[in-house]
N, C-alpha and C positions, 0 to 999 in steps of 0.2 A: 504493500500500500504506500503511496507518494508521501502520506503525512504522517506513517505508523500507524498502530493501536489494535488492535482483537478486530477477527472476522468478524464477519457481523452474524450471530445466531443464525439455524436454519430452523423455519417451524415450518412443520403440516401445517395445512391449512385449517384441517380440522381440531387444531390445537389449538387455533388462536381466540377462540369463547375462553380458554382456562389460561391461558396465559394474560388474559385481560383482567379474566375476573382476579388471578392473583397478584399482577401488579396492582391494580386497583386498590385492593386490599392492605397492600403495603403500603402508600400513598397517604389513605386515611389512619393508618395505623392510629393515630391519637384518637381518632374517634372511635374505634373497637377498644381499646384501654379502658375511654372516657364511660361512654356508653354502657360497656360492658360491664362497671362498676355500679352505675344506674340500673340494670336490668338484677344484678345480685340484690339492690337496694328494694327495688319492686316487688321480685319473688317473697324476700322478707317482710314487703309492706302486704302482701295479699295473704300469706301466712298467718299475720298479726291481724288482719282483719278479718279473717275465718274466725280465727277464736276471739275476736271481739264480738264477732255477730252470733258464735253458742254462748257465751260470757252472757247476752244478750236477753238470748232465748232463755236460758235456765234460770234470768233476774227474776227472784219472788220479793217484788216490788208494787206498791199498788199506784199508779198511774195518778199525775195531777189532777184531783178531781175539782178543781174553780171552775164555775160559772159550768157545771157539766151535770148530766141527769146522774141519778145514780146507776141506774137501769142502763147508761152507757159503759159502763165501769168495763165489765166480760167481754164489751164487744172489743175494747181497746185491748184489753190482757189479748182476748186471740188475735187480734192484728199484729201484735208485738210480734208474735212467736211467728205468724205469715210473714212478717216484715223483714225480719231477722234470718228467715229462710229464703225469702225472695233474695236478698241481699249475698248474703253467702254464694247462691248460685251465680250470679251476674259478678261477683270476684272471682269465685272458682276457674271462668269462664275465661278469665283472662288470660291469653297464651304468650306468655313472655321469652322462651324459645323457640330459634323454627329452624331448624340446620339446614332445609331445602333452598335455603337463599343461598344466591350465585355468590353475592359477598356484603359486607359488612353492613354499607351504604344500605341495602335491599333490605337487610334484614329488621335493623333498628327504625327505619324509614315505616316499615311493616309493625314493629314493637308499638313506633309511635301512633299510629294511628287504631294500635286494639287497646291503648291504654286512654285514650282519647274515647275511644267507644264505650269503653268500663264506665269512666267518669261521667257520661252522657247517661247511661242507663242507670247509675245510682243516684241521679237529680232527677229523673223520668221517678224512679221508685219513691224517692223522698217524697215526691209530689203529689204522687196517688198515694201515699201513707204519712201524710201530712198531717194527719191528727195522732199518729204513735209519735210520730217525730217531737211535735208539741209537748205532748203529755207525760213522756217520758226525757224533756229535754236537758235533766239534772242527771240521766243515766246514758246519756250518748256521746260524754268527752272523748273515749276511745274512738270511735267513731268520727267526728268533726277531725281530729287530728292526723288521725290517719288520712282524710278524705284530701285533708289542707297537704300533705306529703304529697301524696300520690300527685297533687297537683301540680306542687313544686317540682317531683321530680320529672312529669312530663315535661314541663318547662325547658325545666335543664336537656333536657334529651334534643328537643325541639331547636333549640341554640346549639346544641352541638350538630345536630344535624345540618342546619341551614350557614355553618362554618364552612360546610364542606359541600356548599353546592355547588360551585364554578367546578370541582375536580371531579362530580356527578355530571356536568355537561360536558363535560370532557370526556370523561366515560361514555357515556350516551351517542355523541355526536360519534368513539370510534366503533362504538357496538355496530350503528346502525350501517357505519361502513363495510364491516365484517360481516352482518346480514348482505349486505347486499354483495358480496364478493361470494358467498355461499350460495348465494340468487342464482350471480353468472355460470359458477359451475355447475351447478344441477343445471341449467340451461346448456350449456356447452356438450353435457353429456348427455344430452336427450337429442340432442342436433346430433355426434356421434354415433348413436344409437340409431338414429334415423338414415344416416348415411351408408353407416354399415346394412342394416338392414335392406336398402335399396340396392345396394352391390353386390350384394347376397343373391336377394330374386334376381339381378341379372346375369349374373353366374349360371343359375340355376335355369333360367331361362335358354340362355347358350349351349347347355348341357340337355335341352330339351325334354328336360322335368320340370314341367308343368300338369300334373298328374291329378287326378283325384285327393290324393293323399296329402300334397301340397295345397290345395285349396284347403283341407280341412285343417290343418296347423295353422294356414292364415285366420281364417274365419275362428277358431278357437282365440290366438291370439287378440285379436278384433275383441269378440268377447270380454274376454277380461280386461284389455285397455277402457272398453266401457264403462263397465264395472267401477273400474278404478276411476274413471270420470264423475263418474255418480258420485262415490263416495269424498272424493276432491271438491267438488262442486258444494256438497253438501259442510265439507268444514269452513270453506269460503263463505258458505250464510251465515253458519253459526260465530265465524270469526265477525263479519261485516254486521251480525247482531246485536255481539258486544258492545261495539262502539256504537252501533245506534240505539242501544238501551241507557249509554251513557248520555249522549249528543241530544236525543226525541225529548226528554222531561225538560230541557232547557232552552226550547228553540221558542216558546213565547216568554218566561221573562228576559230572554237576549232578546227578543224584540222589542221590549219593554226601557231594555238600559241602552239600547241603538238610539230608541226615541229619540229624533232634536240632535243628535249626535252628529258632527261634521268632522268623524274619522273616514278616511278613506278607507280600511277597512273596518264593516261589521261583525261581529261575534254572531247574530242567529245566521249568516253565510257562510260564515264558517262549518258552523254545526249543521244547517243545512247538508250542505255536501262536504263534507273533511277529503271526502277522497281527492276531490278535484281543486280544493282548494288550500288544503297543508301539502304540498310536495318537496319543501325542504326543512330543516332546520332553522333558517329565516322563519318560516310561514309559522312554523310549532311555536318558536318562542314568542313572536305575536301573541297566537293563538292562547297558549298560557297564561301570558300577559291580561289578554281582553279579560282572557275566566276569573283572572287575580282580583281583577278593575270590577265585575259583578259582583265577586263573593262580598268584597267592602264594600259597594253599595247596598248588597241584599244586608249585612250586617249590618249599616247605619241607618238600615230603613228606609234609602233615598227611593229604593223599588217597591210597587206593592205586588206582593204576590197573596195566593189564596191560602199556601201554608208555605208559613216562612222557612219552617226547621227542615220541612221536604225536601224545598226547594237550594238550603244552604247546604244539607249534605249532598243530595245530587251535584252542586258543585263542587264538593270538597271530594268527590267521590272520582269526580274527574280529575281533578288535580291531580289526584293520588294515581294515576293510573298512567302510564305511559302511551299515549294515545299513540305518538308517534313511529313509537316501536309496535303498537298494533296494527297500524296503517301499514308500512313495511314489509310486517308479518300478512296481510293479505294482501300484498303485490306482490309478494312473494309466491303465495299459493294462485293469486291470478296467473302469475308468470311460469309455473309449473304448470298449469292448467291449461295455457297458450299454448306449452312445448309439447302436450300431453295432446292435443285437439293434431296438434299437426303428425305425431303417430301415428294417431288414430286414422286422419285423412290418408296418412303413406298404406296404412293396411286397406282401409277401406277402397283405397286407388287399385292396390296391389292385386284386390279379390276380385273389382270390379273387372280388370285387364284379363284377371283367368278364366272368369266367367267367358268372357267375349273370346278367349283362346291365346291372344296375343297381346304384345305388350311393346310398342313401339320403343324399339332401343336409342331412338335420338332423344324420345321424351324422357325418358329414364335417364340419361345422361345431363337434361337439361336443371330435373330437378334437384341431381346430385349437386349441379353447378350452383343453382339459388341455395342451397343448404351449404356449402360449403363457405357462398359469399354470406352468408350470417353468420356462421360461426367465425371467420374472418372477423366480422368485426364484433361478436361475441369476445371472442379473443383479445382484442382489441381494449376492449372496456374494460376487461378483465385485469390486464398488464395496467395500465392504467387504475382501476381500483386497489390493487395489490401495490404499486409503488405512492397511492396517498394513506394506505395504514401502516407501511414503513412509516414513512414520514410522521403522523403521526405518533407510533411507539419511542418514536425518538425524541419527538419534538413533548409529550407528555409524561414519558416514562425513564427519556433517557435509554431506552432499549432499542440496538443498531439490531435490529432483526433482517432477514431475508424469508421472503415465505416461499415454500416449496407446494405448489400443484400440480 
């Protein structure tokens, strides 16, 4: 090398999800330490609020009785002991380990919003047990303290999290490059596949076996590509469902916070159509943006909507979710879907030429040639996608990699 220093790493390509997720990991190290320390602190705080809530239940205490019937007396004693087990459950509930995350960021990212959830559902509980709450309010210190914790230490989680968000779009921005380099190959190799197979039947052709038996291999094959369409087709809705179960409950109060608005772009257009209208990382950070700019309005009540808390977590429920990696994630499967159609048509061409007995050898040659000038520039994009997440690994990671495909 002209300037020195260590070859540059060789990765699989199908190694570079784990070698992401563990640089990643190292990166935020402070925040698995910090975090990690907080989620010991929670396990213990959800512990201590179990046996505050049987402490609770097994109180033989007789409930505040001012300005109250007497005849209400038992009804409150059994609410206690409901309250106290409604309560327990909804801590229980709480999942403060999840090892199935890619890595750190994912996981506490994930911690913080089921301990967010927690804290939600035992203010829902207070609410609807608002007269145990009351009347027992000299015997719920355990309780309040613990609840004022849990609060603080979300907090703290929440701040460490959002420490580390710029090294989270950094992550993000090279994930979705490594999707899409994953995209080209399974494209590349379906194009491959389609070529061989067309030089295949011309071979065979030549060989002048075109027989019974070979019609029936194609027509099987045929078959199951179908099949497999079906079933491709069918994850593409349930992918393109998700996001429009997320995007459909907010496209009239994004109508609502557009109102009078003289941004260039609108948020219910976005949600409208995400497909046609998020196509980079520009468009997404917008687009988070817009949603950021709603939830503060819907929190300071500048929006009316019919149920506020609905419609706040529906946003917060998107925020939370990586739209743009699910957007990705179904052009992805469109684009297997696309290479998967054009298969299908080479079989369906294939059976149709045997049926009629022959199989014009120039047109066979011709569609080799269109297949070959796509995967040309398949290839293309490819060397090209592969030398901007070098780039990337180096330029975020410090890591001189070379990817091997």
């Amino acid at each position: 090398m002209f300037f020195g220093g260590r070859d540059a790493e060789k990765v699989e390509a199908d190694r570079l999800d784990a070698l992401l997720n563990s640089l990643f990991t190292k990166k935020i190290s402070s925040l698995d330490s910090r975090a990690s320390g907080i989620a010991r602190d929670l396990t213990q705080t959800k512990v201590q609020f179990i046996d505050a809530c049987r402490t609770f239940a097994d109180l033989d205490a007789e409930p505040d009785t001012e300005d109250m019937f007497v005849a209400n007396v038992n009804a409150i004693k059994t609410q206690k002991n409901v309250y106290a087990k409604a309560l327990a459950n909804v801590i229980n509930g709480l999942s403060v380990d999840d090892e199935g995350s890619p890595n750190a960021y994912v996981r506490y990212n994930g911690l913080l919003a089921n301990v967010e959830g927690t804290i939600n559902e035992m203010l829902k509980l207070n609410a609807n047990y608002k007269q145990v709450v009351y009347r027992y309010s000299n015997h719920i210190g355990a309780f309040k303290k613990l609840f004022s914790n849990m609060e603080k230490l979300r907090d703290t989680l929440r701040i460490e999290i959002e420490n580390k968000s710029k090294e989270f779009l950094e992550y993000n921005k090279l994930n979705d490059e490594i999707l899409g380099l994953h995209t080209l190959i399974e494209e590349a190799r379906a194009l491959d596949r389609a070529i061989a197979e067309i030089n295949e039947n011309s071979a065979r052709r030549e060989e002048g076996n075109l027989g019974v038996s070979n019609e029936q291999d194609i027509s099987g094959k045929l078959s199951g590509k179908r099949a497999e369409l079906v079933a491709l087709s069918n994850e593409i809705i349930r992918a393109r469902g998700r996001i429009d179960a997320l995007a459909a409950p907010l496209e009239r109060p994004a109508r609502k916070f557009d109102h009078g608005s003289a941004r260039k772009r609108q948020l219910h257009v976005l949600l409208e159509d995400p497909y046609g209208s998020i196509k980079d990382e520009s468009d997404y950070q917008e687009f988070v943006s817009l949603a950021q700019e709603l939830k503060s309005s819907l929190d300071a009540g500048r929006i009316d909507v019919k149920n506020q808390e609905d419609t706040g977590n529906a946003v917060a429920a998107l925020l939370n979710s990586n739209v743009f990696s699910m957007l990705a994630s179904v052009r992805s499967l469109e684009a297997r879907r696309y290479a998967m159609n054009d298969e299908i048509k080479l079989l369906e061409r294939a059976l149709e030429d045997i049926m009629q007995s022959r199989l014009s050898s120039e047109r066979s040659l011709k569609e080799v040639e269109d297949l070959q000038k796509r995967a040309g520039g398949v290839v293309s994009a490819k060397e090209l996608r592969k030398s901007s997440i070098e780039k990337l690994f180096q330029s975020y990671y410090g890591r001189r990699i070379s990817i091997l495909i």
